[in-house]
C-alpha positions as CSV (number, residue, x, y, z in Angstrom):
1,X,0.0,0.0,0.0
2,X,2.9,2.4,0.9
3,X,4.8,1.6,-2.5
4,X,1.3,2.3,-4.2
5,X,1.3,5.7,-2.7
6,X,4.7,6.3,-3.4
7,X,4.4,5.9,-6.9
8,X,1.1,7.1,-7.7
9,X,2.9,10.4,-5.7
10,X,5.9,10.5,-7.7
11,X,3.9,10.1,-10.9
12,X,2.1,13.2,-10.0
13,X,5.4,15.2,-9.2
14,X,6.8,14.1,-13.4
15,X,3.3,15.2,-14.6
16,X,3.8,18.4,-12.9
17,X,7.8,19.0,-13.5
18,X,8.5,21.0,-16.9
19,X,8.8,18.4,-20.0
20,X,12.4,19.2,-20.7
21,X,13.6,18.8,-16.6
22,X,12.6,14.9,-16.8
23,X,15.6,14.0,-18.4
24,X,17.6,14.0,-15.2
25,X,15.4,11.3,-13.4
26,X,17.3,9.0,-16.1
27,X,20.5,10.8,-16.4
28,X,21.0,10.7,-12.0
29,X,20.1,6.9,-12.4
30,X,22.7,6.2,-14.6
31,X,25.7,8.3,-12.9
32,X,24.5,6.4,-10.0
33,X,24.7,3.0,-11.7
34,X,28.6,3.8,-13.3
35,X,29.4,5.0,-9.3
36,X,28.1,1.2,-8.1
37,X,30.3,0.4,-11.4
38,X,33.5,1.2,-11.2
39,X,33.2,0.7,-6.9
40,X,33.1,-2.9,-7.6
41,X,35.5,-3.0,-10.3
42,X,37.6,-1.5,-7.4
43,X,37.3,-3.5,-5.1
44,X,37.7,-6.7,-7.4
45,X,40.8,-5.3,-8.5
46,X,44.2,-6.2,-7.0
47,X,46.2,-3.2,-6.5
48,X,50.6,-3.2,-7.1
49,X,51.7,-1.3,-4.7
50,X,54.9,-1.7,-5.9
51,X,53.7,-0.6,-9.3
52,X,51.5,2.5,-7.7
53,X,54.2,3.8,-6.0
54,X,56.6,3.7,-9.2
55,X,54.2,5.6,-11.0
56,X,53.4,7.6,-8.5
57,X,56.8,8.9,-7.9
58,X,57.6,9.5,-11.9
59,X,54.3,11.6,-11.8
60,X,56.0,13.7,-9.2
61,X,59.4,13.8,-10.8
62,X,57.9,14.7,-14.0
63,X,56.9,17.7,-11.8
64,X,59.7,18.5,-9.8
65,X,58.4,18.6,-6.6
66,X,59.1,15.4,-4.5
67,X,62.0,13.4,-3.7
68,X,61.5,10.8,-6.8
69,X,63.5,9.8,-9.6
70,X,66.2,12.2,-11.4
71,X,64.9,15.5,-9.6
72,X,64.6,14.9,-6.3
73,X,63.3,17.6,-3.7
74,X,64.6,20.9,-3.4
75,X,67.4,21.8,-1.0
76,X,71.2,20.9,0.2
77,X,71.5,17.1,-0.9
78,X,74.1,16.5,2.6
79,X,75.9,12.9,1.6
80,X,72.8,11.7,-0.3
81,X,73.6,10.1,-3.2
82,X,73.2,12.1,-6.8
83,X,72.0,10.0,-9.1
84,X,71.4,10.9,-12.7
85,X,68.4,8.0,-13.6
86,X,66.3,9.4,-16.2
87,X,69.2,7.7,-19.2
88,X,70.6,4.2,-19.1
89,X,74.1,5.3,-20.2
90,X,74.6,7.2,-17.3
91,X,72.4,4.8,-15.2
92,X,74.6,4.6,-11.7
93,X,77.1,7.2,-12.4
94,X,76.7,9.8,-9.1
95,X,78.1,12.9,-7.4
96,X,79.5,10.5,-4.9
97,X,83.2,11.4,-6.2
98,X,82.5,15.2,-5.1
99,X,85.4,15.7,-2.6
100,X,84.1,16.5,1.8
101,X,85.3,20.1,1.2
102,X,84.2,23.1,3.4
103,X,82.7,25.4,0.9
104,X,81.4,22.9,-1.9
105,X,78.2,22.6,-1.0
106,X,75.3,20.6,-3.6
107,X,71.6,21.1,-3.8
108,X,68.4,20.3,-5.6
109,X,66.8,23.3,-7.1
110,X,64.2,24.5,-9.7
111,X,67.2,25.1,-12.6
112,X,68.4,21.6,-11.4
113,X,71.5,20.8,-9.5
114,X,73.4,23.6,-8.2
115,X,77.5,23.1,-6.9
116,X,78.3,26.1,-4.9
117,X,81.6,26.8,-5.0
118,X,83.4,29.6,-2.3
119,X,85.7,32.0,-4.1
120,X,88.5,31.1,-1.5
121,X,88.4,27.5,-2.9
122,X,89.6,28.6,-6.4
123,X,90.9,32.1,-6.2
124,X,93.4,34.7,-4.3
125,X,91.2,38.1,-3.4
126,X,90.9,40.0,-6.2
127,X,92.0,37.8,-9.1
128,X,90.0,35.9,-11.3
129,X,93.3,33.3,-11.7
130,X,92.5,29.6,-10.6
131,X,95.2,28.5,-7.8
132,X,96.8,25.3,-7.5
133,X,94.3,24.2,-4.9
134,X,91.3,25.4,-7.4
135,X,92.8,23.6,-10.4
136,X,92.9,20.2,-8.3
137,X,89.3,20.9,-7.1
138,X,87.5,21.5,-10.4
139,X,89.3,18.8,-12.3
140,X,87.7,16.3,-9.5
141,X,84.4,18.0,-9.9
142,X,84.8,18.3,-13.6
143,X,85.6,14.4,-13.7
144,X,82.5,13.9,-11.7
145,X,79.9,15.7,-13.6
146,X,81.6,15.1,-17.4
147,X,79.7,11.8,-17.9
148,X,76.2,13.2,-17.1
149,X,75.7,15.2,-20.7
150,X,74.4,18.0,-18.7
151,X,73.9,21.9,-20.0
152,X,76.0,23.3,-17.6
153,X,76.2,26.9,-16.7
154,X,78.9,28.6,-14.5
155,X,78.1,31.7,-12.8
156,X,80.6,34.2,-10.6
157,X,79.3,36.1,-7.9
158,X,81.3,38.2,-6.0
159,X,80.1,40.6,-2.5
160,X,79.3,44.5,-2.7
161,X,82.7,45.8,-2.0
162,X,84.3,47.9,-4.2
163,X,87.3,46.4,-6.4
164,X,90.3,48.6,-6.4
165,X,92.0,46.9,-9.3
166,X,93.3,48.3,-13.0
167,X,93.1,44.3,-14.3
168,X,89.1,44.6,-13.3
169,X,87.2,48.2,-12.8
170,X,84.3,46.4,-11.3
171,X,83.0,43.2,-9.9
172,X,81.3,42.6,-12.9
173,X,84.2,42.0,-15.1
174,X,85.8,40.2,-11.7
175,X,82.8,37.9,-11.7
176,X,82.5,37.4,-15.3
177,X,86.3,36.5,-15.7
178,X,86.2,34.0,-12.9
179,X,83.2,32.1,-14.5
180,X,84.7,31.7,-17.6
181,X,88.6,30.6,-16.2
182,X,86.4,28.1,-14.5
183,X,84.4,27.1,-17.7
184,X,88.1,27.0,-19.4
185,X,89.7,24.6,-16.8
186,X,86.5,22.7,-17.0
187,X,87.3,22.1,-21.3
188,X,91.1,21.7,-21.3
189,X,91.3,19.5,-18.3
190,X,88.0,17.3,-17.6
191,X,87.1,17.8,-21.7
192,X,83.6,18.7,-21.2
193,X,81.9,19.2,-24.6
194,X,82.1,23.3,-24.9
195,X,78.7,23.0,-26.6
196,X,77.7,21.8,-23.1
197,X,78.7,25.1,-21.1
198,X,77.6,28.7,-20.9
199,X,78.9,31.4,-18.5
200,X,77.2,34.5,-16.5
201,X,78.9,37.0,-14.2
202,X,76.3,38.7,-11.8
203,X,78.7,40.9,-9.3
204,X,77.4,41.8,-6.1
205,X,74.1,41.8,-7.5
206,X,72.5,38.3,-6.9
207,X,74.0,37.7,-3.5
208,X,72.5,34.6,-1.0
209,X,72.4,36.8,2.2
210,X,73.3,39.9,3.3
211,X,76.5,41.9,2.6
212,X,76.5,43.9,6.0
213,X,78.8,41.5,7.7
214,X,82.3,39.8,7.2
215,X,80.5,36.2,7.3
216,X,78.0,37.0,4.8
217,X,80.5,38.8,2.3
218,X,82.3,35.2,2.2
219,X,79.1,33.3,1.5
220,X,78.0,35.9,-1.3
221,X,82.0,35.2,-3.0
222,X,81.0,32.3,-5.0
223,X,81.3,30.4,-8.5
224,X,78.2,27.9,-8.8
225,X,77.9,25.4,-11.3
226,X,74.4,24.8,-12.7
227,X,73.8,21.3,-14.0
228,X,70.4,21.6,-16.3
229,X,67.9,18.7,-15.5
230,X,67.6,17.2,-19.0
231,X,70.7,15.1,-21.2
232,X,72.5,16.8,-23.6
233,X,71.3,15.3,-26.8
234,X,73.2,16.6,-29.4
235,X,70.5,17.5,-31.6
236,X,69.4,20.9,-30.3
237,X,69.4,24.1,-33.0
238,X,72.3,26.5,-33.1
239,X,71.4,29.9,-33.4
């Protein structure tokens, strides 16, 4: 008697409901139907969590923003290992051979991976000339990074204080001339394709903190070397 009522109701409430609103009686029962659907698919289904997790963590590589696959997360890497993944010729080959030196530091960024170099590591104050101990250095990281097939860019930063120096009248062309003695060394010693490297000298004027004390001046003296995330392929267009 109840069901009677309920339909004789409902048939009342589709006599009185506008012609071209009926539709979505039909149209709710089937998105309800797919939902019951794909629920038991589901729950019949037997899930890889080994193979979810893979995928999951290309997804987020492909995006740069977790620690998965060639990217990794941003930030100082400490003694994890580097590890370019992404080609199988270089499959294994890691940063691992960067010499524990106070002043090297390597991170995960955006651009890719970033080796911060200290000025005092490589040069004497005021000359863009590598020293002995700077030559040593860079040929270890140069040996390191040479089998990766990177774009790599070099970049020389110097602090905000004046150079008194006939050689270079500013630190721009005392920033720019250490990037490219670096990107030199790199080619006649570790024989990095040159197609490979690019150079950029910013001065005092892309510093990492401030300039106002002693501490910070060292920290904004710098060379970084910018390893691009994709293989060098050989085929890109020379303008």
């Amino acid at each position: 008697m109840t069901e009677m009522i309920r339909r004789r109701a409902y048939s009342h409430i589709l006599e009185q409901a506008p012609a071209h609103n009926r539709w979505l009686t039909t149209f709710n029962d089937l998105i309800t139907l797919l939902m019951v659907f794909f629920v038991l698919l589901f729950s019949m289904g037997d899930m890889d969590a080994e193979r979810f997790s893979s995928f999951q963590n290309g997804m987020q590589s492909a995006m740069g923003v977790l620690n998965a696959g060639r990217f990794g997360a941003e930030g100082p890497m400490g003694e994890a290992v580097l590890s370019f993944q992404a080609e199988p010729e270089t499959a294994g080959q890691t940063l691992e051979g960067l010499p524990d030196t106070t002043g090297l530091e390597a991170e995960h960024t955006p651009r890719g991976i970033r080796l911060t170099l200290n000025d005092d590591l490589l040069f004497d104050s005021g000359s863009a000339e590598i020293n002995s101990r700077g030559v040593e250095l860079l040929e270890t990281v140069g040996r390191v990074i040479q089998p990766a097939r990177r774009h790599i860019r070099v970049e020389g930063h110097t602090d905000d204080r004046p150079i008194f120096n006939a050689r270079y009248p500013s630190n721009w062309e005392l920033s720019a001339a250490r990037a490219v003695n670096v990107v030199k060394l790199l080619i006649d010693s570790t024989g990095i394709d040159p197609a490979l490297l690019s150079v950029a000298g910013y001065g005092a004027f892309k510093p990492k903190t401030a300039n106002d004390t002693e501490a910070g001046r060292v920290v904004n003296r710098r060379v970084e070397i910018i390893l691009g995330r994709e293989a060098f392929t050989g085929s890109e267009n020379k303008e």
